[in-house]
LOTORLUM-868987 format. One record per atom (N, C-alpha, C): residue in three letters; x, y, z. Coordinates in steps of 0.1 Angstrom, whole numbers, padded with zeros to 4 digits, always signed. Each point is the difference from the previous one (the first is absolute). Layout:
AlaXYZ/...
END
This chain:
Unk+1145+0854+1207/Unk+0007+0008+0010/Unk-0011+0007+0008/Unk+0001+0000+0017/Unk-0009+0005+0005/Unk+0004+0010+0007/Unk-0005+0014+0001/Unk+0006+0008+0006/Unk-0005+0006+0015/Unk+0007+0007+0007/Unk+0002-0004+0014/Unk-0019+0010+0001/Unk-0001+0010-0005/Unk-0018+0011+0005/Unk-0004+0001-0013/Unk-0010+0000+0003/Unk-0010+0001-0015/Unk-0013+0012+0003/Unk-0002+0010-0004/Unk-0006+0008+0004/Unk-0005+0008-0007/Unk-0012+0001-0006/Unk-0004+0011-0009/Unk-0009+0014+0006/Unk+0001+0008-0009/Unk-0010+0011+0010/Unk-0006+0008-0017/Unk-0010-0004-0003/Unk-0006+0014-0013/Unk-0006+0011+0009/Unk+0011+0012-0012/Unk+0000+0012+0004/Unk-0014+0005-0009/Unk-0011-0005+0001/Unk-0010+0009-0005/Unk+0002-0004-0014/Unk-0010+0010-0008/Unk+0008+0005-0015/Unk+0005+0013+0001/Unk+0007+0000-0009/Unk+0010+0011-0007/Unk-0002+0007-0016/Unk-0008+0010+0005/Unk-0002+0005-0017/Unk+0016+0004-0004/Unk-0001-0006-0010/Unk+0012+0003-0008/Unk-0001+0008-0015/Unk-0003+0013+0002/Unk-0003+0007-0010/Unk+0012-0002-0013/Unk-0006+0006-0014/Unk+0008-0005-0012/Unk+0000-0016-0003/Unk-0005-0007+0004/Unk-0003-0011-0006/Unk-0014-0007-0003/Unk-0008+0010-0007/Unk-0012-0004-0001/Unk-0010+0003+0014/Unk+0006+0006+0010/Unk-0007+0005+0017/Unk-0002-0015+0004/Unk+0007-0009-0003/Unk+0000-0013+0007/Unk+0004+0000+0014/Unk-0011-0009+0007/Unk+0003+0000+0012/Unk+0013-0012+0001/Unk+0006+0001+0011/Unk+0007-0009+0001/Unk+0002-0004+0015/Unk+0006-0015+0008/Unk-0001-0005+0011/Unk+0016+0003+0004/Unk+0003+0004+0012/Unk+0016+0000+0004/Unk-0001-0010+0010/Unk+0008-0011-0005/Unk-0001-0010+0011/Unk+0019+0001+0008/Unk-0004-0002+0014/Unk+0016-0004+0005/Unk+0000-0015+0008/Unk+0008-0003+0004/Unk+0007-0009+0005/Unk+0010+0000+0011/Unk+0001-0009+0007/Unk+0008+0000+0013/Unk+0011-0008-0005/Unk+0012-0004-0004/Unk+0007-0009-0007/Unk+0017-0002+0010/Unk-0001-0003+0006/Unk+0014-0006+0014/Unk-0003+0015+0008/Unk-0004+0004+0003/Unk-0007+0011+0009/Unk+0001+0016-0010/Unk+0004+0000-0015/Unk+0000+0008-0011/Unk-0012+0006-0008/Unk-0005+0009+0002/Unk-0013+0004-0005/Unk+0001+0003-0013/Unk-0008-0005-0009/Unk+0005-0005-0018/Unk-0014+0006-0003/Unk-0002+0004-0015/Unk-0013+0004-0004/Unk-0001+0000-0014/Unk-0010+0002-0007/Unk+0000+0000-0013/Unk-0012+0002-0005/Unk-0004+0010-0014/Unk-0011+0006-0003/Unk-0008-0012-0008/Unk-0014-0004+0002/Unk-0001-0010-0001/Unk-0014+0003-0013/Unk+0002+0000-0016/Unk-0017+0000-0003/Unk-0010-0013-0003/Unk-0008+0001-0001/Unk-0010-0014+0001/Unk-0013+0002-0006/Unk+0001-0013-0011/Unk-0014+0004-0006/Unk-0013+0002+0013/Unk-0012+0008-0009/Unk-0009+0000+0010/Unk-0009-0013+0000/Unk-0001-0008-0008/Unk-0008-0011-0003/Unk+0014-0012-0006/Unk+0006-0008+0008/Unk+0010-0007-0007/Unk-0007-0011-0005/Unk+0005-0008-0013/Unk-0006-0011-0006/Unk-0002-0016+0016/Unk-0010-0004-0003/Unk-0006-0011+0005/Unk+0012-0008+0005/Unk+0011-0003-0010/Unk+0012-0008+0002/Unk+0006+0005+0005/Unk+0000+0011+0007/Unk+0014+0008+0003/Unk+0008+0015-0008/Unk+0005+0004+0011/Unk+0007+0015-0013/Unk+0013-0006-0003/Unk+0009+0004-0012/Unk+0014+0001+0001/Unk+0003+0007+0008/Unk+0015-0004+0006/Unk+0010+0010+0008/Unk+0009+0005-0007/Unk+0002+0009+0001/Unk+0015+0004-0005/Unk+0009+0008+0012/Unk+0010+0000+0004/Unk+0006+0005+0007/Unk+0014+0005-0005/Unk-0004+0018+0003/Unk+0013+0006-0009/Unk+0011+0005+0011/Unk+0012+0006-0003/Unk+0009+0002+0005/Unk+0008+0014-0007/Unk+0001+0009+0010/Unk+0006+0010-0009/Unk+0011+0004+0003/Unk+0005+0012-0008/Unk+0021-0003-0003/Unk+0006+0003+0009/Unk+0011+0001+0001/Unk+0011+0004+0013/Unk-0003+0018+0004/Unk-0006+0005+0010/Unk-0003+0010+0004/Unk-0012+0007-0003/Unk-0008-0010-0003/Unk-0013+0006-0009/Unk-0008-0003+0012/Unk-0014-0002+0003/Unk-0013-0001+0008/Unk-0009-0006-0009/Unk-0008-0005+0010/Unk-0015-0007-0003/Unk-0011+0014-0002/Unk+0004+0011+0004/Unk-0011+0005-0006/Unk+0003+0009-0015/Unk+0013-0001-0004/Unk+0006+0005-0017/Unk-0002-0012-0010/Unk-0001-0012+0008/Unk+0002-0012-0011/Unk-0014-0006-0002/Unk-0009+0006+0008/Unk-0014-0002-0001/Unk-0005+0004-0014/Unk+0008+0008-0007/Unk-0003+0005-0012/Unk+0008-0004-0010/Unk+0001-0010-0004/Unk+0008-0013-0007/Unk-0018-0002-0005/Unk-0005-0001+0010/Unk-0018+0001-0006/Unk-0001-0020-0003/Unk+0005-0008+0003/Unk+0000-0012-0001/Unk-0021-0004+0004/Unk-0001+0008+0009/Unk-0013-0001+0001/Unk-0012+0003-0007/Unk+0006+0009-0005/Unk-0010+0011-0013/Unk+0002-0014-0011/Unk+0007-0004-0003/Unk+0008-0006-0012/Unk-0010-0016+0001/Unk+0000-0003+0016/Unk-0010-0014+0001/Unk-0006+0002+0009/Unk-0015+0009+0001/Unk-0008+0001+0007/Unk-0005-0011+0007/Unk-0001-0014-0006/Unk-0005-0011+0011/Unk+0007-0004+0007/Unk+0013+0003-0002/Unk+0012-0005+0015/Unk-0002+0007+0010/Unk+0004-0004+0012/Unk+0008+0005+0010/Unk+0015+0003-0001/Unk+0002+0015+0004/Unk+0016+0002-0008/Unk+0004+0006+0016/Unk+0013-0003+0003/Unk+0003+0000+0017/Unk+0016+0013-0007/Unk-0001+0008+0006/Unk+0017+0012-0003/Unk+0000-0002+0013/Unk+0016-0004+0002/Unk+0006-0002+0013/Unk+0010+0011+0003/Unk-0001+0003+0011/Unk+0011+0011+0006/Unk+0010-0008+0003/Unk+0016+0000-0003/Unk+0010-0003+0008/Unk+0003+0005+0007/Unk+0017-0003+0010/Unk+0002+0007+0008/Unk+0015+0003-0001/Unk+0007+0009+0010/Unk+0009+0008-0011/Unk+0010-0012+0001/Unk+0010+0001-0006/Unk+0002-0013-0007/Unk+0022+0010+0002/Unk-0001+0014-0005/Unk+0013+0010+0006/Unk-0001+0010-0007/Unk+0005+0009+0008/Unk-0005+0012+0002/Unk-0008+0006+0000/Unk-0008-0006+0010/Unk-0015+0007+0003/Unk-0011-0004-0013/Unk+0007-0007-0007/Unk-0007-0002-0012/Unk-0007-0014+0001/Unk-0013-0003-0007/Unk-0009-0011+0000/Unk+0006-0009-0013/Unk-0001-0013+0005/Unk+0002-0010-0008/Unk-0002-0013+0007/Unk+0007-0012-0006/Unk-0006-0015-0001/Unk+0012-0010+0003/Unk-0001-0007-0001/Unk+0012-0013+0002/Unk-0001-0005-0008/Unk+0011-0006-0006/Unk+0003-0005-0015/Unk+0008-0008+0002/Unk+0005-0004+0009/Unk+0005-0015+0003/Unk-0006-0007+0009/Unk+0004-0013+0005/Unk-0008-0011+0007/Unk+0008+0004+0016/Unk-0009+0001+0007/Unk+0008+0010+0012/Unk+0003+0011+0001/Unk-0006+0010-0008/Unk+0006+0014+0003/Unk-0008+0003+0007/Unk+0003+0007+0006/Unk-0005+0010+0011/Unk-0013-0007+0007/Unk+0006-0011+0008/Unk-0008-0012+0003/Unk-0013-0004-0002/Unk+0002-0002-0012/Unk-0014-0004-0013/Unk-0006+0007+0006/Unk-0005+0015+0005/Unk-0006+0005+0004/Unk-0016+0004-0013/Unk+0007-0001-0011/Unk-0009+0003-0013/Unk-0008-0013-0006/Unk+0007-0011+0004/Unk-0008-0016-0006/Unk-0008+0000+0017/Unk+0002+0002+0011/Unk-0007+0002+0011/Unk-0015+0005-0005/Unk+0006+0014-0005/Unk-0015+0003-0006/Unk-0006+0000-0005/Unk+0004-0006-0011/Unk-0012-0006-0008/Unk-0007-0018-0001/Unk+0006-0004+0014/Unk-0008-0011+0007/Unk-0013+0008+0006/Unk+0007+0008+0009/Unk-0011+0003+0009/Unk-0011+0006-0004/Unk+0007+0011-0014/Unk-0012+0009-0006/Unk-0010-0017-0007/Unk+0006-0006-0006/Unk-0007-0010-0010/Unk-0013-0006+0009/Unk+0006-0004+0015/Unk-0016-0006+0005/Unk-0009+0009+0010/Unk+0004+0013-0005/Unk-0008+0010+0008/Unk-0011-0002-0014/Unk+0008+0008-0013/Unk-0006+0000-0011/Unk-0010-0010-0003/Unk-0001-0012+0001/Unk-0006-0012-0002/Unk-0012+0002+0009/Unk+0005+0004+0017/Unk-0014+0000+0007/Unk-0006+0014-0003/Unk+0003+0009-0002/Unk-0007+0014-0006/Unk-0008-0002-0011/Unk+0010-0006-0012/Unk-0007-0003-0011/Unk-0004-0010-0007/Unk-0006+0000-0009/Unk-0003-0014-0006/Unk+0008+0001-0014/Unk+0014-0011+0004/Unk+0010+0002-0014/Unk-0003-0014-0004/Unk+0007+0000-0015/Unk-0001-0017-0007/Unk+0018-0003+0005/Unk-0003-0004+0004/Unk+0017-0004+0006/Unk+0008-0007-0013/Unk-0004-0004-0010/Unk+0010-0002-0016/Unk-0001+0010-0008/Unk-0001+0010+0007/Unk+0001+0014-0006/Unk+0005+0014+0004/Unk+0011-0004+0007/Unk+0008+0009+0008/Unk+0014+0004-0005/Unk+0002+0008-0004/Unk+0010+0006-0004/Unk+0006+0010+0007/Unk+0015+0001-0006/Unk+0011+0013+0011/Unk+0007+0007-0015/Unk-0002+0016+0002/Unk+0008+0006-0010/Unk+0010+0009+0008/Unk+0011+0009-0005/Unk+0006+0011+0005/Unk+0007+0001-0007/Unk+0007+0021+0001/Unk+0005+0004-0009/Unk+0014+0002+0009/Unk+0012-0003-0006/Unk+0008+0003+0006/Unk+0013-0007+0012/Unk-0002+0004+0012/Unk+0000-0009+0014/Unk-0008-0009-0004/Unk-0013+0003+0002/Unk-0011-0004+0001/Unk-0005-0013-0014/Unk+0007+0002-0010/Unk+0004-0012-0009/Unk+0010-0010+0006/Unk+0010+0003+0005/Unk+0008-0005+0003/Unk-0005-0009+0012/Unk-0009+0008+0011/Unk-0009-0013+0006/Unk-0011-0007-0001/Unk-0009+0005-0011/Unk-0002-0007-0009/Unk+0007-0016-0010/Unk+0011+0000+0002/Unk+0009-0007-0005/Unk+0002-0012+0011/Unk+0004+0007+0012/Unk+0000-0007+0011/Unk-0007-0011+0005/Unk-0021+0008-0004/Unk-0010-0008+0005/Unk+0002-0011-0010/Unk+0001+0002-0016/Unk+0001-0012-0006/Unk+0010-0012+0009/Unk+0011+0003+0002/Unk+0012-0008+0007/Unk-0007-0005+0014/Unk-0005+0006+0010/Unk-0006-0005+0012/Unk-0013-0001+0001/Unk-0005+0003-0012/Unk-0019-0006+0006/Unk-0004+0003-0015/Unk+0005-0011-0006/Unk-0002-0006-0015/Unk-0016-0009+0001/Unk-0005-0004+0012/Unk-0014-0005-0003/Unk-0008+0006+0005/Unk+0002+0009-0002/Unk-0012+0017+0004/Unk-0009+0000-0008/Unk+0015+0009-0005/Unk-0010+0009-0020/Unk+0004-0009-0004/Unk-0009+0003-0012/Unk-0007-0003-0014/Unk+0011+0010-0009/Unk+0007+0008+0001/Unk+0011+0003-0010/Unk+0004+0015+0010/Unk+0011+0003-0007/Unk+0010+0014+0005/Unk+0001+0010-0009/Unk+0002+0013+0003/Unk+0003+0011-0014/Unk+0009+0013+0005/Unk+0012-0008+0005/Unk+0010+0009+0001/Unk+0006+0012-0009/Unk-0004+0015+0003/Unk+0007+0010-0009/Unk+0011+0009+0003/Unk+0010-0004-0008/Unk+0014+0008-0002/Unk+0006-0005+0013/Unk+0001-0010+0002/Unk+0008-0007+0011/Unk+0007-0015-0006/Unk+0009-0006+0014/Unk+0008-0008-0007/Unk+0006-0012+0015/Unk+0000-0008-0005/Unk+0002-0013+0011/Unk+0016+0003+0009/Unk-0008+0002+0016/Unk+0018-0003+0002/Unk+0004-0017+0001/Unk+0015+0001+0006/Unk+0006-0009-0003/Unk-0005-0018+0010/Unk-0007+0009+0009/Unk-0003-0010+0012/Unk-0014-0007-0008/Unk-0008+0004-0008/Unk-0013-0001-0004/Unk+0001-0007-0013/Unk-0007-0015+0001/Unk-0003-0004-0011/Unk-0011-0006+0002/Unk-0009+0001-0011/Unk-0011-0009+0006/Unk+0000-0014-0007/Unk-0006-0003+0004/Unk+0003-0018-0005/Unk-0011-0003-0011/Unk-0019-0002+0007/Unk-0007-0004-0007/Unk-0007+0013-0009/Unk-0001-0008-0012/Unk-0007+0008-0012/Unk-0012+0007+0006/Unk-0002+0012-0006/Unk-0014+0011-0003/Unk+0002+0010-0006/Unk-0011+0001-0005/Unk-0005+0014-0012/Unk+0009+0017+0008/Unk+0008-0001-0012/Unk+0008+0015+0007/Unk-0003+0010-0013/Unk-0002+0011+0001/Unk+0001+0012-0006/Unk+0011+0010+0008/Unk+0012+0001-0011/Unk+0006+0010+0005/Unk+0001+0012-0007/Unk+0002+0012+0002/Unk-0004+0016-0005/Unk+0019+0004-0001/Unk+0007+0006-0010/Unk+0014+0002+0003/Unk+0001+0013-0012/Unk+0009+0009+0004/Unk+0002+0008-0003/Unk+0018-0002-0008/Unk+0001+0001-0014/Unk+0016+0000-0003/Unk+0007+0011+0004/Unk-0008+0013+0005/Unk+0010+0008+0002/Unk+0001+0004+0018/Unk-0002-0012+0003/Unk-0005+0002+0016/Unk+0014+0000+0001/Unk+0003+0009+0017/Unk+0014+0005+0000/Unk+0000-0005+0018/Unk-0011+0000+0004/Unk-0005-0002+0015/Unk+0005-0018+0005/Unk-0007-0009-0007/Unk+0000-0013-0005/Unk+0003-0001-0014/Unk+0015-0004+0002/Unk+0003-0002-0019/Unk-0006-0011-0003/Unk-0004+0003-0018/Unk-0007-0006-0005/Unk+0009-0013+0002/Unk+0009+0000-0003/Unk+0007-0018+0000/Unk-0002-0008+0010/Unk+0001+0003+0014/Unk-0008-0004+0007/Unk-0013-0004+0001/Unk-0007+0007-0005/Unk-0013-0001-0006/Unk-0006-0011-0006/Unk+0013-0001-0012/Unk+0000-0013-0008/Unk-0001-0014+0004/Unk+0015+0000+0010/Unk+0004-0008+0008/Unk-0015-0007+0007/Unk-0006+0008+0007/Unk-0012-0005+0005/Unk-0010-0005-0005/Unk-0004+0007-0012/Unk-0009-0009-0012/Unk+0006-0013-0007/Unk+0018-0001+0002/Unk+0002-0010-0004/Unk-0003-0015+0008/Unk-0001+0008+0013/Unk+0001-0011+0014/Unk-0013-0005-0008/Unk-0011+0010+0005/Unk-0019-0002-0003/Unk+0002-0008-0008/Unk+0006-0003-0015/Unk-0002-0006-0008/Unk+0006-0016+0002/Unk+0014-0002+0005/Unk+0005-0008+0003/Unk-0011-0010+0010/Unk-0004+0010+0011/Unk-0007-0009+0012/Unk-0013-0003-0011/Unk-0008+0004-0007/Unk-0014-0003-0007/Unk+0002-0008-0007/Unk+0011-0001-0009/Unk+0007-0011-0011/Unk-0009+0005-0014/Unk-0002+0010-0002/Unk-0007+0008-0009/Unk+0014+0007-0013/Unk-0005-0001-0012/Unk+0013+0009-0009/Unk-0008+0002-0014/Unk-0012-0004+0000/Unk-0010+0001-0012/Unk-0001+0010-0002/Unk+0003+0011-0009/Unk-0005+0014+0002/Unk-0015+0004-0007/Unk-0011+0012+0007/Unk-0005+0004-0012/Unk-0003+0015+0000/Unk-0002+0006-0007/Unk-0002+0016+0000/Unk-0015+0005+0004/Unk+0005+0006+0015/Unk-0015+0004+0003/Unk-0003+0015+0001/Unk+0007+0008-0009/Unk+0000+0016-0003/Unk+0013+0005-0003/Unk+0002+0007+0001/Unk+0009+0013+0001/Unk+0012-0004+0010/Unk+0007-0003-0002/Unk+0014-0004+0010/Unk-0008-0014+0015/Unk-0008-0001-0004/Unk-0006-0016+0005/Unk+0006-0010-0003/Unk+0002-0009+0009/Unk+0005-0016-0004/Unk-0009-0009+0005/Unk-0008-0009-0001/Unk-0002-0010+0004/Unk+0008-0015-0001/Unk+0008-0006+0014/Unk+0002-0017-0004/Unk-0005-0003+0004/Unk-0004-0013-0005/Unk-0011-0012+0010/Unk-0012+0001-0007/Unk-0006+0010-0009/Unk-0011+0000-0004/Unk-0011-0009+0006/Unk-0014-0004+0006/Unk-0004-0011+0000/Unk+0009-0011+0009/Unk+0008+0004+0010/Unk+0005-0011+0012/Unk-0008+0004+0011/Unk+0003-0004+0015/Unk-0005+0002+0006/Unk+0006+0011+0011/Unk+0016+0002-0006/Unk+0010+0009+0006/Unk+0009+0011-0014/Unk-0012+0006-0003/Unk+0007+0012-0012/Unk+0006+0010+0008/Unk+0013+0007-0008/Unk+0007+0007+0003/Unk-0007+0017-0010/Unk-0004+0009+0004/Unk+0001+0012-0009/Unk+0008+0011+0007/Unk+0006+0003-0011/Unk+0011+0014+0001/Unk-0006+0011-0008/Unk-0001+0015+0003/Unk-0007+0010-0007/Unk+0015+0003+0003/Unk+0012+0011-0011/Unk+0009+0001-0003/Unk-0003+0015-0002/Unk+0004+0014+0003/Unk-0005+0006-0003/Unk+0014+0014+0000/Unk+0001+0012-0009/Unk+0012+0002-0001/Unk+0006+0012+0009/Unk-0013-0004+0015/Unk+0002+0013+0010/Unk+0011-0002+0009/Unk+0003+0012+0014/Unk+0005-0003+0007/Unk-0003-0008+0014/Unk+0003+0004+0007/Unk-0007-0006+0015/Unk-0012+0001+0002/Unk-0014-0003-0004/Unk-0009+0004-0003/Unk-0014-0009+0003/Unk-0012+0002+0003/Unk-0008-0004+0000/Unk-0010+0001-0008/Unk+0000-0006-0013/Unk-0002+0009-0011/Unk-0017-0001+0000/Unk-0005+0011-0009/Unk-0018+0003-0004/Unk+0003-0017-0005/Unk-0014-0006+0004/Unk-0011-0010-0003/Unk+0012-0012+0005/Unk+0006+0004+0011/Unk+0005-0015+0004/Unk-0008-0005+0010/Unk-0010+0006+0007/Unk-0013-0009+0010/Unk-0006-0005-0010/Unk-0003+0006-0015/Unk-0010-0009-0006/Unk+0005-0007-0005/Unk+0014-0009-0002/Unk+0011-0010-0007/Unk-0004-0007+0012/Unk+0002+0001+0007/Unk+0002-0007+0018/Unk-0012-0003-0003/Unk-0009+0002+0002/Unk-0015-0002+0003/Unk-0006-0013-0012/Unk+0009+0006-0015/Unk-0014-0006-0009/Unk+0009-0016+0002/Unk+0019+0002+0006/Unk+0004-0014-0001/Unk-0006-0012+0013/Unk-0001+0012+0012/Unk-0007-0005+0013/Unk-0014-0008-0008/Unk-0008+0002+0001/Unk-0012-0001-0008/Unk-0003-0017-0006/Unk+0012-0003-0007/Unk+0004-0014-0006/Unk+0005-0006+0009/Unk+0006+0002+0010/Unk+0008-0012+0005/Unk-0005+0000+0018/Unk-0008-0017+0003/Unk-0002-0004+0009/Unk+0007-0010+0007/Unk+0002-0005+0014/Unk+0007-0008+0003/Unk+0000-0016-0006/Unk-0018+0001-0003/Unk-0008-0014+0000/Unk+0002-0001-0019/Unk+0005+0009-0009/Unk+0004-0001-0011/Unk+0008-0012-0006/
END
């Protein structure tokens, strides 16, 4: 899909105190005449082959500069880790599109455009690009699986849930994060969605990879992991480093 302007502008760096005094890049975008942006960190020396991408997404009224501290970058220093701003989505509030057509793909818009800004800015390994989010922001995460399934290299939707228009077809490595006592996105829904993941992967082997962990698929090329955990709506401590250590394993070219 090609979109109508493509236009990037880096804002400098941006010290972003509390995370280590890391500097950080604020990149925006021109996107159907929409100015789009997102805090952007980057190794300073990326490997020879390229950096990983990860591109996060944060929850229904939240910001790119609160979800920056999800710390996904602290957690994989060699990546490039991109926090995207949405836009308000109702009531003045920021969010995403979670169906195919909402709010005229204005959100899969952007992350075409951001992806070949990103590519010419930086030196990524393109079988190593991943999308996570908590929330909305899982939920479009869910989405990219369904419309740009040969992107990433896997997804890690947390405390979100598939709507009805969204299914994705071809298999990839999912991690999803779910809360039983979530009251925001009920857990059963929740379920529902990990059942899809599992159905589309064709995975049902289970194995135990901690503390309310599931692994299926062990050893395929399209594992499913679920961390189950007994909170509420929640972003819980050490879910960038779950995200991260499962990112880590799973490549397109796998």
């Amino acid at each position: 899909m090609r979109t109508r302007l493509m236009q990037v502008t880096l804002i400098g760096l941006l010290l972003i105190p509390g995370v280590g005094e890391a500097a950080a890049e604020v990149m925006r975008w021109q996107v159907d005449g929409v100015t789009r942006e997102a805090i952007v960190y980057a190794p300073a020396s990326p490997p020879a082959e390229g950096a990983p991408l990860v591109l996060s997404f944060h929850g229904f009224g939240d910001n790119m500069q609160n979800f920056q501290y999800t710390n996904i970058h602290v957690a994989w220093p060699e990546a490039i880790v991109v926090y995207f701003q949405g836009l308000e989505r109702r009531r003045g509030l920021l969010g995403w599109q979670v169906e195919p057509g909402g709010n005229g793909d204005r959100d899969l818009k952007l992350v075409d455009v951001a992806l070949r800004s990103l590519r010419e800015t930086y030196r990524i390994d393109d079988d190593r690009i991943y999308a996570t989010g908590y929330s909305n922001g899982g939920m479009f995460t869910y989405l990219l699986w369904a419309k740009r399934p040969d992107v990433f290299a896997a997804y890690a939707p947390v405390a979100a849930r598939l709507r009805g228009s969204v299914r994705p077809e071809q298999p990839r490595p999912v991690l999803h994060v779910a809360g039983t006592r979530d009251r925001v996105v009920r857990f059963a829904d929740q379920q529902a969605a990990i059942a899809v993941a599992l159905e589309v992967n064709g995975v049902d082997a289970t194995t135990s990879c901690g503390a309310g962990c599931t692994l299926y698929g062990a050893g395929t090329a399209a594992p499913v992991m679920t961390w189950i955990h007994a909170g509420a709506h929640v972003y819980p401590r050490g879910t960038s480093q779950r995200i991260v250590s499962f990112f880590r394993g799973q490549s397109r070219t796998r």
